[in-house]
C-alpha positions in Angstrom: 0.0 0.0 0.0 1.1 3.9 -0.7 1.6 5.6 1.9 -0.6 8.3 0.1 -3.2 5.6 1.1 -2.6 5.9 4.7 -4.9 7.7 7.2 -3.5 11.0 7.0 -2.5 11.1 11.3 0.0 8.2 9.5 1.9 9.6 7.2 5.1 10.5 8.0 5.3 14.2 6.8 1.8 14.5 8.2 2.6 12.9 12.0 5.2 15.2 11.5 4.0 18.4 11.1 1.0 17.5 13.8 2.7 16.3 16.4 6.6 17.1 15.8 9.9 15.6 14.7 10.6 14.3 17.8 7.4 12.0 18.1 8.8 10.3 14.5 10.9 6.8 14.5 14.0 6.9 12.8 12.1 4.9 9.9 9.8 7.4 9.5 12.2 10.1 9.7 14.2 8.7 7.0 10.9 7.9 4.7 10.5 11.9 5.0 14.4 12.1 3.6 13.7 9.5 1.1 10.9 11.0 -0.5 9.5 7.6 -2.4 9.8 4.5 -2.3 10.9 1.4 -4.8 9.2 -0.6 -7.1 6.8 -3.0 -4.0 8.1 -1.0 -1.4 6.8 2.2 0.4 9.1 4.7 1.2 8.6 3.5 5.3 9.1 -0.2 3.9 12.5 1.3 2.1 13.8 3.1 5.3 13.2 -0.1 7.6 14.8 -2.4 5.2 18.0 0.5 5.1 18.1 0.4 9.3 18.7 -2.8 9.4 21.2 -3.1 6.6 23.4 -0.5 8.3 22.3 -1.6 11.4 21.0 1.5 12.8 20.7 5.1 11.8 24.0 6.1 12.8 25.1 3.3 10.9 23.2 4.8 7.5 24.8 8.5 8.3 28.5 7.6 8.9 28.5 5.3 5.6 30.7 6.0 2.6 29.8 6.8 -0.6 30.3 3.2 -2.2 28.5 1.9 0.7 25.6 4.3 0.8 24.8 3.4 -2.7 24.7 0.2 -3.2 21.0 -0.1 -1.5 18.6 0.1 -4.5 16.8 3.1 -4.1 20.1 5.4 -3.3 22.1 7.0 -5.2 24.9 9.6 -5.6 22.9 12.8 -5.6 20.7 10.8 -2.3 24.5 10.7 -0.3 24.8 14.4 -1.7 21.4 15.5 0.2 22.2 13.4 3.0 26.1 15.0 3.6 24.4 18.4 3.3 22.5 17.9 5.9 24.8 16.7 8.0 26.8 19.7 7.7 23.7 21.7 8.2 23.7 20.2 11.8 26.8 20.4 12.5 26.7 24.5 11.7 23.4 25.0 13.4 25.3 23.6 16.8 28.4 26.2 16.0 26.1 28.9 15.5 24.6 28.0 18.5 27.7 27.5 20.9 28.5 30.8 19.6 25.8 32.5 21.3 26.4 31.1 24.9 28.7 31.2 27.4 30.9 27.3 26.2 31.7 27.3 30.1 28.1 27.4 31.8 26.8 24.9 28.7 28.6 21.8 28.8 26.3 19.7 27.3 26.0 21.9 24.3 29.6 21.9 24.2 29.8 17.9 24.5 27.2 17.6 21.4 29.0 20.0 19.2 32.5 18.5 19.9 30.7 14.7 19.2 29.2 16.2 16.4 33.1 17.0 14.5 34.7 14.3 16.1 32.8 11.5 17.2 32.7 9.5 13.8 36.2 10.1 12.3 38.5 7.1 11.6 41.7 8.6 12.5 42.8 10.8 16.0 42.0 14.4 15.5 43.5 17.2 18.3 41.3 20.6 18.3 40.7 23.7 20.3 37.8 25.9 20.6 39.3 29.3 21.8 37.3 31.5 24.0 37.2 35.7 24.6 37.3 36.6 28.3 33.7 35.7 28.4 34.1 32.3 27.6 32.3 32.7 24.4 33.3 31.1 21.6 36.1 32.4 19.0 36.3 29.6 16.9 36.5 25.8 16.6 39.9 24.6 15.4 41.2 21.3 14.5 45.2 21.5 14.9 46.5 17.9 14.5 45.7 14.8 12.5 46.9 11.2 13.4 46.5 7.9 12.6 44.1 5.3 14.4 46.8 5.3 17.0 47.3 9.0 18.2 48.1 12.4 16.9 51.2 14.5 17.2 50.4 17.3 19.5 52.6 20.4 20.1 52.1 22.8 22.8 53.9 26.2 20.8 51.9 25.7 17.7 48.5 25.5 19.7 50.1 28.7 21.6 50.6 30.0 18.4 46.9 29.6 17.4 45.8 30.6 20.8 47.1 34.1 20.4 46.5 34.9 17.4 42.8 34.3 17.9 43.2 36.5 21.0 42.0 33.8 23.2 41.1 34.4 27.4 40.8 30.1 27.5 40.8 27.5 25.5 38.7 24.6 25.6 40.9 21.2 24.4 39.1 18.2 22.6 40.2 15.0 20.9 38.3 11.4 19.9 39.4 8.3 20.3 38.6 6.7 17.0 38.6 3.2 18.9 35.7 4.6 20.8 36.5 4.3 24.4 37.0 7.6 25.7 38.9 7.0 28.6 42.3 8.9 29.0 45.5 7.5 28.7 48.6 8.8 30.8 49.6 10.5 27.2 46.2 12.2 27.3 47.0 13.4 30.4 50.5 14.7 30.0 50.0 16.2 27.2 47.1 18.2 29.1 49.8 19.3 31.6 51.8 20.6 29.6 49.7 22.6 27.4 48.1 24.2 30.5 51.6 25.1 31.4 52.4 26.6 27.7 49.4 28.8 28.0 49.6 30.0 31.6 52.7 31.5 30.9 50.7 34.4 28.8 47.5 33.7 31.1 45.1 31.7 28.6 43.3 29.6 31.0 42.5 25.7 30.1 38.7 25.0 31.3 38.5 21.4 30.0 40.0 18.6 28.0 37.4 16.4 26.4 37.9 13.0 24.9 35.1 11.7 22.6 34.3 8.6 22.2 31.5 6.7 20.9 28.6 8.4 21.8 29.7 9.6 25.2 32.9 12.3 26.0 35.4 12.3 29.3 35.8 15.5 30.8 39.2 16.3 32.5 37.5 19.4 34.2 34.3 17.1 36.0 37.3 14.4 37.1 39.0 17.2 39.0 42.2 17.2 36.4 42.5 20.8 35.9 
């Protein structure tokens, strides 16, 4: 059956202009992305059949190219839209950090930092440098490793620090293994870069490590 046969409180685009996004499944919120359907299938049938060939939504988003489509039904211009929206995301939580004080939001700050970092298949060290009223400058990615770690050194984030005339900075990077727990490198590395930047008073309010789907703060264990 079409879903233009459905009772209308059904429909996906319908359900979710009545009652909101949030009340959607992921199904149905892809179905909405989708547009239509294949040859049999409903655009609802297509988007179930897609969860559990990636295995979950997230599983959908983080998919390359070649991956993404080889379902029937997807397609090159489909991973274009679907990238693009992404991104979207992404900048509407920038925009958004921007407008608050990054110290008295952490939460915001966690989701904005898992939003860069939390998929990435290689170690990525970044800053997000902070004016005197801990509002955001700018989001920075300084370093790019391997699956193994990332080169990090203390002058060149210095470097970047004051020349975005930064009060504090806020220090992130993922572990693309997905376990977010520090390691003593994590650690020493944080100790020294809080020691690089007090010597011209830039102030380190947190270290986050992001893993998959949760982040370890060095501030909330009492590290800084």
């Amino acid at each position: 059956m079409a879903i233009t046969d459905w009772p209308a409180e059904e429909r996906p685009r319908e359900k979710l202009l009545s009652r909101g996004a949030q009340q959607l499944s992921d199904a149905e919120l892809l179905a909405i992305f989708l547009r239509t359907g294949v040859k049999g299938k409903s655009a609802v049938d297509l988007a179930r059949d897609l969860l559990v060939d990636f295995g979950s939504l997230r599983g959908l988003l983080t998919a390359d190219q070649q991956a993404f489509c080889q379902p029937l039904g997807l397609g090159s211009a489909k991973y274009a839209q679907l990238q693009a929206v992404l991104e979207m995301a992404r900048r509407h939580l920038a925009e958004e950090l921007q407008r608050t004080d990054a110290l008295t939001s952490p939460e915001l700050t966690r989701r904005f930092l898992q939003a860069q970092m939390r998929d990435l298949s290689h170690e990525v060290f970044a800053c997000l440098f902070l004016d005197s009223q801990h509002r955001v400058l700018k989001y920075q990615e300084l370093f790019r490793g391997t699956i193994d770690g990332a080169a990090v050194y203390p002058r060149e984030v210095l470097k970047q620090a004051l020349a975005q005339g930064a009060a504090a900075v806020i220090l992130a990077h993922n572990h693309p293994s997905g376990v977010a727990e520090p390691s003593q490198a994590d650690r020493a590395i944080t100790d020294r870069l809080q020691q690089a930047l007090g010597l011209v008073d830039i102030r380190v309010l947190d270290h986050l490590v992001i893993g998959d789907g949760y982040a370890v703060s060095f501030a909330e264990r009492g590290w800084l």
